[in-house]
DORO-749518 format. One record per residue (C-alpha): x negated, y negated, z negated; residue number from 1; residue in one letter. Coordinates in Angstrom, 2 decimals, padded with zeros to 5 digits. Layout:
DORO-749518
{site {X Y Z} NUM "a"},
...
***
This chain:
DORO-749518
{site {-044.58 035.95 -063.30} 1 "x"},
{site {-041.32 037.84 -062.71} 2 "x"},
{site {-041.41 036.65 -059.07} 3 "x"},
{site {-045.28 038.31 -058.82} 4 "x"},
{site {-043.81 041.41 -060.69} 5 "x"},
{site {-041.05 042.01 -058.22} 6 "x"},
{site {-043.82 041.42 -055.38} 7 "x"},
{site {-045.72 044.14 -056.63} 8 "x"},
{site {-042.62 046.34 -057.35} 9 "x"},
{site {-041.31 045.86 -053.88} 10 "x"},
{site {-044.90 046.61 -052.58} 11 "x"},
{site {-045.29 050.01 -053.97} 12 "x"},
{site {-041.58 050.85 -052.70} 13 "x"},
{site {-041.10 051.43 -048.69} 14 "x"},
{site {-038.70 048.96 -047.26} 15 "x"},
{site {-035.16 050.94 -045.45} 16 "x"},
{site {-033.75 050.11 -042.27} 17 "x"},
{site {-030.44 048.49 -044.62} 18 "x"},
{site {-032.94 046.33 -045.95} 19 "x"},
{site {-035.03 045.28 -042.85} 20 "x"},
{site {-031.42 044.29 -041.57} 21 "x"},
{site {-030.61 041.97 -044.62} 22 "x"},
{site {-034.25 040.09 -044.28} 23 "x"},
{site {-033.38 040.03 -040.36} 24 "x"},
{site {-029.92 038.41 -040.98} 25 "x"},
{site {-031.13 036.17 -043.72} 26 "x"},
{site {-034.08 035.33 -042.04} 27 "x"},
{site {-031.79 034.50 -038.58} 28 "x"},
{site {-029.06 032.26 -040.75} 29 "x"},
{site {-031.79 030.51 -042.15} 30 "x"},
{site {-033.87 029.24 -038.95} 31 "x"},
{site {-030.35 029.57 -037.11} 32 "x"},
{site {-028.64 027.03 -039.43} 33 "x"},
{site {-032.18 024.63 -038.95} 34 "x"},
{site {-031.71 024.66 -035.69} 35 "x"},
{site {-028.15 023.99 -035.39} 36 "x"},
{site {-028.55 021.53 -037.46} 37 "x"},
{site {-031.67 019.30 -035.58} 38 "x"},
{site {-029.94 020.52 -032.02} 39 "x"},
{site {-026.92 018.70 -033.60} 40 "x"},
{site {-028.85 015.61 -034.43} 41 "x"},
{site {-030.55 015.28 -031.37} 42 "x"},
{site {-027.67 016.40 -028.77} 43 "x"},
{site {-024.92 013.36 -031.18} 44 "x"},
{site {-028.27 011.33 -030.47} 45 "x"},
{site {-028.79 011.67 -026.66} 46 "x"},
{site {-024.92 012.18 -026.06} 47 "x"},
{site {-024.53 008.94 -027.96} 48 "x"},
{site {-027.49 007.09 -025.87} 49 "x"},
{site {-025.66 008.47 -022.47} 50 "x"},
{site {-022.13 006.89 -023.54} 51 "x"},
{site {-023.35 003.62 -024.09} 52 "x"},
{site {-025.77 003.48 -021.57} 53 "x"},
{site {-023.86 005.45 -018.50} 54 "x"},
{site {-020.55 006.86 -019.25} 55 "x"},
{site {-018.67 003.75 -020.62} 56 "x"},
{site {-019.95 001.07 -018.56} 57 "x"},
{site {-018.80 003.46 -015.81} 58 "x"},
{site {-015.54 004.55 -016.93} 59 "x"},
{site {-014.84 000.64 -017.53} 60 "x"},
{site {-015.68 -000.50 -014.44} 61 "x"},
{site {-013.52 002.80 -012.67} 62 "x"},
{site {-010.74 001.62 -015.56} 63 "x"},
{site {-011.16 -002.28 -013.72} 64 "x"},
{site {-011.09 -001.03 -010.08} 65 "x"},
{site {-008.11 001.02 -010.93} 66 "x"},
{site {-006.03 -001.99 -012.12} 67 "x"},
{site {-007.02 -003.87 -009.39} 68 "x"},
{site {-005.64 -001.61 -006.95} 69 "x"},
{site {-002.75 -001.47 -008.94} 70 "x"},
{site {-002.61 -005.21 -008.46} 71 "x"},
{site {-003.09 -004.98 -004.91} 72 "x"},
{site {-000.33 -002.30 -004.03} 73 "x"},
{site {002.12 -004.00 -006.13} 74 "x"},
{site {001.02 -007.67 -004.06} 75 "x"},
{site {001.38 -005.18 -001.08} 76 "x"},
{site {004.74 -004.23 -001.78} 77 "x"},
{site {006.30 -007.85 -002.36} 78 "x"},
{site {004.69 -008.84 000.65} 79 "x"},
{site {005.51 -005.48 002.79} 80 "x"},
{site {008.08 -006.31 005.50} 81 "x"},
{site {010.68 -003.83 006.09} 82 "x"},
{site {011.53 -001.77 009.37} 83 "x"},
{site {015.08 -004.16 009.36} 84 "x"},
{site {013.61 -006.84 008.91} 85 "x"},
{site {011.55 -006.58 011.62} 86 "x"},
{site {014.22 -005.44 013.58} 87 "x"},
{site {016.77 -008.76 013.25} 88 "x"},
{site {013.01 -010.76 013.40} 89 "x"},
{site {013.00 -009.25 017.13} 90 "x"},
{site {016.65 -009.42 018.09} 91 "x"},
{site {016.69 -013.17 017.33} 92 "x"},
{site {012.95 -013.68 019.61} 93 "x"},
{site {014.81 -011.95 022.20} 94 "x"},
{site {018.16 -014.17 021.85} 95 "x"},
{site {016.55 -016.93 021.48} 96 "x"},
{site {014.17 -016.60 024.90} 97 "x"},
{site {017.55 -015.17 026.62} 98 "x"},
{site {019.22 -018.79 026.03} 99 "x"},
{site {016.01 -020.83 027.27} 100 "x"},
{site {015.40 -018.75 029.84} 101 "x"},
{site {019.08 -018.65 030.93} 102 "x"},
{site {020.41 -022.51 029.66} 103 "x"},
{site {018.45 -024.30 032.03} 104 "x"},
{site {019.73 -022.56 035.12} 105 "x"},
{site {023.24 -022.42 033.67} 106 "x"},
{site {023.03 -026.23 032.96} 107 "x"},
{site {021.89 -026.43 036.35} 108 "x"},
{site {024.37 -024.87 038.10} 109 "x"},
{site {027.03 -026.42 036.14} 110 "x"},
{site {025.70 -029.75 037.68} 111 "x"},
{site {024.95 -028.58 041.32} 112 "x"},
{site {029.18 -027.35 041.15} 113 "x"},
{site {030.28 -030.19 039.30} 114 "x"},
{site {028.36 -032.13 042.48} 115 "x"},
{site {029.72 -030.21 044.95} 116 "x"},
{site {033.18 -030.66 043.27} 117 "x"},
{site {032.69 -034.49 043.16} 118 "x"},
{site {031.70 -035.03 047.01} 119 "x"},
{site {034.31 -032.53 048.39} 120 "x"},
{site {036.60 -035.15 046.61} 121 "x"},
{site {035.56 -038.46 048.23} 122 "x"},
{site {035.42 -036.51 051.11} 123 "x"},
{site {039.13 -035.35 050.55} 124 "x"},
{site {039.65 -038.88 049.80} 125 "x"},
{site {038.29 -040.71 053.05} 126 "x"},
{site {040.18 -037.40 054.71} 127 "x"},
{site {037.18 -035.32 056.29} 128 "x"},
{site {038.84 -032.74 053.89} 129 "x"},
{site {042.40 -032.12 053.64} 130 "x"},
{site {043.49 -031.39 049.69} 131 "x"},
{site {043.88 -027.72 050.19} 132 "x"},
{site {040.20 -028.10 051.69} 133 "x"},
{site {039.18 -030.01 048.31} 134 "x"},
{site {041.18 -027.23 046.41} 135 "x"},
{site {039.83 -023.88 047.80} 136 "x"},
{site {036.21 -025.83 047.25} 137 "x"},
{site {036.76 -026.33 043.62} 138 "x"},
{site {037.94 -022.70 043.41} 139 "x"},
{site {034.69 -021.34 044.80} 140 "x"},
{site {032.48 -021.97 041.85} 141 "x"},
{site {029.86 -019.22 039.78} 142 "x"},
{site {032.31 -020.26 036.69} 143 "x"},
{site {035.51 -018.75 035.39} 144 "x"},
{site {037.90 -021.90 035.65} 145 "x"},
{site {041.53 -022.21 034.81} 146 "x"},
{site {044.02 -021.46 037.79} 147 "x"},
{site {044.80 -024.57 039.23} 148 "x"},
{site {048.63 -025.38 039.54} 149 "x"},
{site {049.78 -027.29 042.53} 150 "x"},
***
C-alpha cells in the first residue's frame, strides 16, 4: 500500500530535470547491464563456435606447415654444398680430364722416341749410323733427358 501511496504522492508532484536524469541513468544501467550481459553470452558463444570450428584447426595446420619447413631448411642445410666445395669438385674434373686427355699422347710419344731410339741403334750397330749419329738422335727427343757423358 505504501508503494500505491508513493505513486499517488509522486503523481500530484511535477517530476525536475535532476530527477528525469536519475530515472534516465537508472533506467540505461539497467537495460545496459541486460544487454551486456546476453551480448556477452552470445559473442563467448559464437567466438567459442568459430575457435573450434575455424581458428584452431587453422592455426594447427599453419603451426604443422611451419615445422615442416623448419624440417626442410634444416635437411636443406646438411645437404647444401658449399661455394669450396664446389670449387676443389671442379679443379679435380678438370685435372683429372687434363691427364686422360694428355697421358695417352704422352705415353705415345714416349713409345714412338723410345722406337726411334731403338732403330737408330741397330742401325748404329750394322754401321748405317756412326755413334755420334746414334747420339745426336737420342738427344733429339720431346723429353728432358739426362746429359749424356761420352
Amino acid at each position: 500500500m505504501r508503494y500505491v501511496n508513493n505513486l499517488s504522492y509522486c503523481s500530484h508532484m511535477a517530476l525536475t530535470h535532476d530527477d528525469l536524469r536519475q530515472i534516465k541513468t537508472i533506467v540505461k544501467d539497467a537495460i545496459d547491464s541486460s544487454l551486456d550481459e546476453k551480448l556477452d553470452e552470445k559473442f563467448q558463444a559464437g567466438f567459442s563456435s568459430i575457435w573450434d570450428y575455424n581458428l584452431e584447426p587453422t592455426l594447427n595446420t599453419l603451426m604443422n606447415d611451419v615445422h615442416n619447413i623448419k624440417r626442410d631448411v634444416s635437411t636443406l642445410q646438411k645437404d647444401m654444398v658449399t661455394k669450396h666445395h664446389v670449387d676443389s669438385r671442379f679443379d679435380a674434373l678438370e685435372r683429372s680430364m687434363a691427364e686422360h686427355m694428355t697421358e695417352p699422347s704422352i705415353m705415345r710419344d714416349r713409345k714412338l722416341d723410345e722406337k726411334t731410339n731403338v732403330v737408330a741403334k741397330k742401325l748404329g750397330v750394322k754401321t748405317v749410323f756412326t755413334r755420334t749419329d746414334v747420339v745426336e738422335i737420342e738427344r733429339i727427343t720431346p723429353f728432358a733427358v739426362k746429359p749424356a757423358v761420352d
